[in-house]
Residue frames as qw, qx, qy, qz and C-alpha x, y, z in Angstrom:
[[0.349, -0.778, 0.404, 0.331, -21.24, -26.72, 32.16],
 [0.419, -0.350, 0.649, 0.530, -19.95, -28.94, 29.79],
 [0.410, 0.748, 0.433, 0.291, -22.25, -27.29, 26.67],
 [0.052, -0.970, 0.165, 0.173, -20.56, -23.87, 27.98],
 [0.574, -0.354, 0.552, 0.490, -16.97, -26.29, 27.08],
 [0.629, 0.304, 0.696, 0.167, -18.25, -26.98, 23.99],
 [0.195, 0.935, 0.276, 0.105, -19.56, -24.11, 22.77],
 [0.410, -0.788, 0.330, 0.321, -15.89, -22.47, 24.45],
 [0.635, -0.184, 0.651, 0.373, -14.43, -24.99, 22.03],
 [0.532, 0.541, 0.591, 0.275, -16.37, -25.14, 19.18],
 [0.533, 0.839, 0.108, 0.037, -15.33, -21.28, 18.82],
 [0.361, -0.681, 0.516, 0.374, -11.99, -21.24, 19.40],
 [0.729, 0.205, 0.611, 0.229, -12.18, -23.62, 16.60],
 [0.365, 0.749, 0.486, 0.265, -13.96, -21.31, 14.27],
 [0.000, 0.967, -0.144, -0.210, -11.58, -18.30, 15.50],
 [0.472, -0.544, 0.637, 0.274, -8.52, -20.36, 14.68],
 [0.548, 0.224, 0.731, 0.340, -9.69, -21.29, 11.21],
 [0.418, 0.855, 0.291, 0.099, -10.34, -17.93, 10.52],
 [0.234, -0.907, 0.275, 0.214, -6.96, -16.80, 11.47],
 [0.615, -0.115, 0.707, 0.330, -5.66, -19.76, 9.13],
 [0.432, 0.786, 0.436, 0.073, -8.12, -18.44, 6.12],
 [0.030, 0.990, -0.114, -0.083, -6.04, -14.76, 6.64],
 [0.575, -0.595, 0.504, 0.248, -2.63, -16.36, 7.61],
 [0.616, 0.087, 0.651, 0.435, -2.47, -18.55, 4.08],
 [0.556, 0.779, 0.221, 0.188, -3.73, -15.82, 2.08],
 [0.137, -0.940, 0.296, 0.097, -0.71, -13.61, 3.39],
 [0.641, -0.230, 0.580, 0.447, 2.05, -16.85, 3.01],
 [0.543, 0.653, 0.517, 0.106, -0.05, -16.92, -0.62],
 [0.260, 0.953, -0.020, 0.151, 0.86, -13.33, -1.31],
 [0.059, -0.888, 0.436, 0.135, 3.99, -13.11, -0.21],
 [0.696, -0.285, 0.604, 0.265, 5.35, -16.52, -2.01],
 [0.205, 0.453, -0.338, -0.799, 4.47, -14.41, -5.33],
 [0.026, -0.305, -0.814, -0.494, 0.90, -15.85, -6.00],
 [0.264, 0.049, 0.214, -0.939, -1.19, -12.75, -5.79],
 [0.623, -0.048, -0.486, -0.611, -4.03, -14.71, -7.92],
 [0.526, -0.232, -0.797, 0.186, -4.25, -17.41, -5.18],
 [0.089, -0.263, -0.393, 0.877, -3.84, -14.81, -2.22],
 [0.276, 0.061, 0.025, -0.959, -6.92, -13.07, -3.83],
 [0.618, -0.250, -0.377, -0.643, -9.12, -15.84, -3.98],
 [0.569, -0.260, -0.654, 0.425, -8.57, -17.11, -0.44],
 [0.057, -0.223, -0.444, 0.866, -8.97, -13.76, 0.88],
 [0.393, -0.037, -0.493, -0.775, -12.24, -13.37, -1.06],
 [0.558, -0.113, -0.821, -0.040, -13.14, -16.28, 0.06],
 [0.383, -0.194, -0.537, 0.726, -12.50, -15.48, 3.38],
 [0.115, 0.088, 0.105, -0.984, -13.99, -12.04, 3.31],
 [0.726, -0.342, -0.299, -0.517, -18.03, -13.59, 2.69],
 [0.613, -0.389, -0.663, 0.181, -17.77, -14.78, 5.88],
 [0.399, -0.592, -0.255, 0.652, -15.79, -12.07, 7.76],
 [0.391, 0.831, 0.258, 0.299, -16.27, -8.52, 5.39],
 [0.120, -0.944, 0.213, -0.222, -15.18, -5.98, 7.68],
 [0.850, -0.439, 0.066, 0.283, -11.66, -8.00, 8.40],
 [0.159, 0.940, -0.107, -0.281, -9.36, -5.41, 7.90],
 [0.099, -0.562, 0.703, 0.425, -6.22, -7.44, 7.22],
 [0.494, 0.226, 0.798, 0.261, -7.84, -9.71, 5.08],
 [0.327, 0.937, 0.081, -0.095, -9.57, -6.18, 3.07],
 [0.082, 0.843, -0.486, -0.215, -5.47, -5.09, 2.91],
 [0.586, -0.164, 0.788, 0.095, -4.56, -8.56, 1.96],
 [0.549, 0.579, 0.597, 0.084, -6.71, -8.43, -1.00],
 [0.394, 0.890, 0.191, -0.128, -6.22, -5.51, -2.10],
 [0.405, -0.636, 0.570, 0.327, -2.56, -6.14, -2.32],
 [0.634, 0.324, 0.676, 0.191, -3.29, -9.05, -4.30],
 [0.639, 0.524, 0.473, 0.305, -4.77, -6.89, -6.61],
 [0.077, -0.892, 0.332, 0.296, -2.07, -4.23, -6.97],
 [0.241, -0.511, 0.726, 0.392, 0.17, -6.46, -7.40],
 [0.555, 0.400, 0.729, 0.005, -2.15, -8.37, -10.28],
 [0.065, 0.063, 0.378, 0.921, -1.99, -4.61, -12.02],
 [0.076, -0.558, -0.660, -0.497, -5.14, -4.38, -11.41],
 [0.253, 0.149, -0.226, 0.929, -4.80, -0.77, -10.15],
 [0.373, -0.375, -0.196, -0.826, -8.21, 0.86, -10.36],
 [0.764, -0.395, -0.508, -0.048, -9.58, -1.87, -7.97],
 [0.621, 0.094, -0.257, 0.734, -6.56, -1.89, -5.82],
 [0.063, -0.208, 0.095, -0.971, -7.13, 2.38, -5.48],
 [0.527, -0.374, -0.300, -0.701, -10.78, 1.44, -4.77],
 [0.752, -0.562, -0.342, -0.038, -10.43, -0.83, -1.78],
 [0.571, -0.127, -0.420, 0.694, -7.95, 0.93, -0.40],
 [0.194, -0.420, -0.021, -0.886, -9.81, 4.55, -0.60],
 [0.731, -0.485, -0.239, -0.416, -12.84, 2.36, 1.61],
 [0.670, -0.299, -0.431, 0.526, -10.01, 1.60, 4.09],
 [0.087, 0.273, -0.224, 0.931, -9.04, 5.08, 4.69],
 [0.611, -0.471, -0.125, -0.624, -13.09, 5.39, 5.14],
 [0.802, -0.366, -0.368, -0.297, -12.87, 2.59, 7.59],
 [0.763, -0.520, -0.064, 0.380, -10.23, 2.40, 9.36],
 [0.342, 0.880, -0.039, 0.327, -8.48, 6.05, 9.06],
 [0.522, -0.794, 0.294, 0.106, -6.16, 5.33, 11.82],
 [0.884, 0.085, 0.363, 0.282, -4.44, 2.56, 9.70],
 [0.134, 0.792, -0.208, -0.558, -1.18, 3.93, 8.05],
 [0.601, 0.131, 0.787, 0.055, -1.10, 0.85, 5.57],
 [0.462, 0.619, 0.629, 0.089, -3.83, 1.71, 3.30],
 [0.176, 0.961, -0.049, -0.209, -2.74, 5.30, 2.78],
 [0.319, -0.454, 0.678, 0.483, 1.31, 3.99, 2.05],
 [0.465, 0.121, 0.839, 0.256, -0.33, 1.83, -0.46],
 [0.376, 0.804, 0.458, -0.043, -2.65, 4.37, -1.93],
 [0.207, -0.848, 0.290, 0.394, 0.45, 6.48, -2.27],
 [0.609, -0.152, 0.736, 0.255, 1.93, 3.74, -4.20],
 [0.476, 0.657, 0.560, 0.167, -0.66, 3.66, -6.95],
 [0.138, 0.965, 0.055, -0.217, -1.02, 7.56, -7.15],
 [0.045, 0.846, -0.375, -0.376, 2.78, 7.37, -8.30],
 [0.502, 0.205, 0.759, 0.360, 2.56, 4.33, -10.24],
 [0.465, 0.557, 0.683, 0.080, 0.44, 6.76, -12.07],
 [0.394, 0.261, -0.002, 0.881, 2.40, 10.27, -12.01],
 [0.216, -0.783, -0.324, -0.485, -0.48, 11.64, -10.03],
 [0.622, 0.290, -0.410, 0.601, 2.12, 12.71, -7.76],
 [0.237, -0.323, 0.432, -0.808, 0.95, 15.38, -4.96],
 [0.812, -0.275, -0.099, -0.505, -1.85, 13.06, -4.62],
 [0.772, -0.016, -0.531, 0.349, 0.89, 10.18, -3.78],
 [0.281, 0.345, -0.510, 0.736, 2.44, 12.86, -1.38],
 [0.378, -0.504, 0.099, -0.770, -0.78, 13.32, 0.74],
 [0.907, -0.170, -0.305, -0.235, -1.52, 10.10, 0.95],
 [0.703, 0.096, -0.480, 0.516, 2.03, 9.31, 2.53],
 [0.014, -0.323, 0.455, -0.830, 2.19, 12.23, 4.73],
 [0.753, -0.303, 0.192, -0.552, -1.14, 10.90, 6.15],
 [0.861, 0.187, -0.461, 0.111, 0.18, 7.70, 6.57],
 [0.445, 0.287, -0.414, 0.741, 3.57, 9.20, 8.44],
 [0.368, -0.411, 0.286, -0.784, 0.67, 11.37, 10.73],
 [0.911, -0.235, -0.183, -0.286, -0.80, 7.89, 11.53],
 [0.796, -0.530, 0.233, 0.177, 2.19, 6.58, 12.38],
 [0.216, 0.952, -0.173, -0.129, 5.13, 8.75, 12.28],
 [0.330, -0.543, 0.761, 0.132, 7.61, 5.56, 12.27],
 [0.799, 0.484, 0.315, -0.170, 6.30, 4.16, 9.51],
 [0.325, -0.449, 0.600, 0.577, 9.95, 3.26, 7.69],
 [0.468, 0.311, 0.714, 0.417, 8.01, 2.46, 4.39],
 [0.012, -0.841, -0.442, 0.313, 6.11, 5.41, 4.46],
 [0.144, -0.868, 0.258, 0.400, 8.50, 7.83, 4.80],
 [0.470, -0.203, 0.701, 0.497, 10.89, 5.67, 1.86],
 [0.437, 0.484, 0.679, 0.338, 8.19, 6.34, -0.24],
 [0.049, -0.931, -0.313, 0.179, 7.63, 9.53, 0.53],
 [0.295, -0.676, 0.445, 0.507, 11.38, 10.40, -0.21],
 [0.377, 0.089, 0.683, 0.619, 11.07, 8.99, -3.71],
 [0.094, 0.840, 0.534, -0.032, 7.64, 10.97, -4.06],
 [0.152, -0.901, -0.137, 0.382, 9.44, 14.21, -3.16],
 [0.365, -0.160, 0.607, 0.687, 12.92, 13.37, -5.68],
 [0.343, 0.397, 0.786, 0.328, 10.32, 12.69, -8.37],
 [0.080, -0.963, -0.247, 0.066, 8.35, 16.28, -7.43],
 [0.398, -0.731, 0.256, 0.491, 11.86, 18.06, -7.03],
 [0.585, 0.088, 0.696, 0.408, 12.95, 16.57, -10.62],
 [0.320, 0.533, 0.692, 0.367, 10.28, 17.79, -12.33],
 [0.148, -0.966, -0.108, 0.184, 10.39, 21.20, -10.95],
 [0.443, -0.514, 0.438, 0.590, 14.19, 21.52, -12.01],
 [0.490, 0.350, 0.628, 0.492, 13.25, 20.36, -15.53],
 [0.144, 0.910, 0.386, 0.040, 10.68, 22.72, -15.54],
 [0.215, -0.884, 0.093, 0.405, 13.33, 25.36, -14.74],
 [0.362, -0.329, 0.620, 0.613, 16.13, 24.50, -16.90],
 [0.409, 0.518, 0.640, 0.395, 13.61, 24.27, -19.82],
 [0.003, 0.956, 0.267, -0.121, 12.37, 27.65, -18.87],
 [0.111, 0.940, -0.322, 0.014, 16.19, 28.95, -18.81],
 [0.924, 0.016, -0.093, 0.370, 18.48, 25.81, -20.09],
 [0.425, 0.661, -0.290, 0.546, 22.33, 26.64, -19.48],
 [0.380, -0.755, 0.341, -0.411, 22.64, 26.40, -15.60],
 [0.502, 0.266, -0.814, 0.123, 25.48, 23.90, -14.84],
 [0.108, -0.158, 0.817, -0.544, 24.23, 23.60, -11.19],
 [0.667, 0.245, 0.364, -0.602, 20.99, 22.79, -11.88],
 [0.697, 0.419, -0.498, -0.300, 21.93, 20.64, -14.80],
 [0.265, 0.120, -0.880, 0.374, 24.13, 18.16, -12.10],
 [0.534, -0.065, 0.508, -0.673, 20.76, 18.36, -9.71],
 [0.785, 0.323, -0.116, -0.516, 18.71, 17.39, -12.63],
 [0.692, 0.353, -0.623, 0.094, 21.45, 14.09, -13.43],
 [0.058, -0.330, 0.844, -0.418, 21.66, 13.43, -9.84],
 [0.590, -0.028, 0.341, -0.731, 18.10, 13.38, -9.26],
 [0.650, 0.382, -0.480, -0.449, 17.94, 11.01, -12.16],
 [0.342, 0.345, -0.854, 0.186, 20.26, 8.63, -11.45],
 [0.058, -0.046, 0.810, -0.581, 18.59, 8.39, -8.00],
 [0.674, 0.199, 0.130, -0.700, 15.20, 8.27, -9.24],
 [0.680, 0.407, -0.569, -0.218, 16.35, 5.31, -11.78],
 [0.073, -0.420, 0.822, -0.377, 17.96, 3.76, -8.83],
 [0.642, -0.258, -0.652, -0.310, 15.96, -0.10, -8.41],
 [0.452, -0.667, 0.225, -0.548, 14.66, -0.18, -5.07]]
């Protein structure tokens, strides 16, 4: 009985230091030191791979580090792994219009929003996704036939609100 304590103990131990391992890389990332946060969750991840919030933990990290292409690459192997999660798809959204690849930002969000349709970031992005798409479809028009005053005040609203800092 008292090797079943032990053992009882000895992992609670080893679950409660791995929930410390995740917990500081998240404090890490969000006290704006992505370069710490990414080698604690590294760290962290050769022990436990498949820990999903330490996988979206990192791969924050390296978003915010700029180091996009990565970033797009462990979040694409979340979708694969855990396609319920609307997280990884907000965040892959993120990139795609960091980069102007823009319908590709919109899918990603709307899958997101179908994972979970109260997803308040989601949808915020998804409303700057669509301005940005709307925008560029006006331009397109007014270049095609300049001289429409209503479409000339869309186009300068859209701006403004696209310029808006978030």
């Amino acid at each position: 009985m008292l090797r079943v304590l032990i053992a009882a103990l000895a992992l609670s131990a080893a679950a409660l230091a791995h929930a410390d391992e995740s917990s500081e890389a998240q404090r890490l990332l969000q006290g704006g030191q992505p370069e710490a946060a990414l080698a604690r969750a590294e760290t962290a991840l050769a022990q436990r791979p498949n820990d999903a919030a330490l996988r979206f933990t990192r791969a924050v990290a390296l978003m915010d580090l700029g180091r996009d292409a990565q970033a797009l690459e462990a979040f694409e192997r979340m979708t694969q792994d855990y396609p319920e999660l609307p997280e990884p798809y907000n965040n892959l959204g993120l990139l795609h219009a960091r980069a102007g690849r823009l319908d590709e930002a919109r899918v990603a969000l709307e899958t997101a929003l179908r994972n979970d349709p109260s997803h308040r970031l989601a949808r915020r992005n998804l409303g700057d996704v669509l301005l940005r798409l709307a925008l560029q479809s006006w331009e397109a028009a007014d270049a095609a036939s300049p001289g429409d005053p209503g479409l000339a005040q869309r186009i300068r609203i859209a701006r403004e609100l696209a310029a808006t800092p978030r």
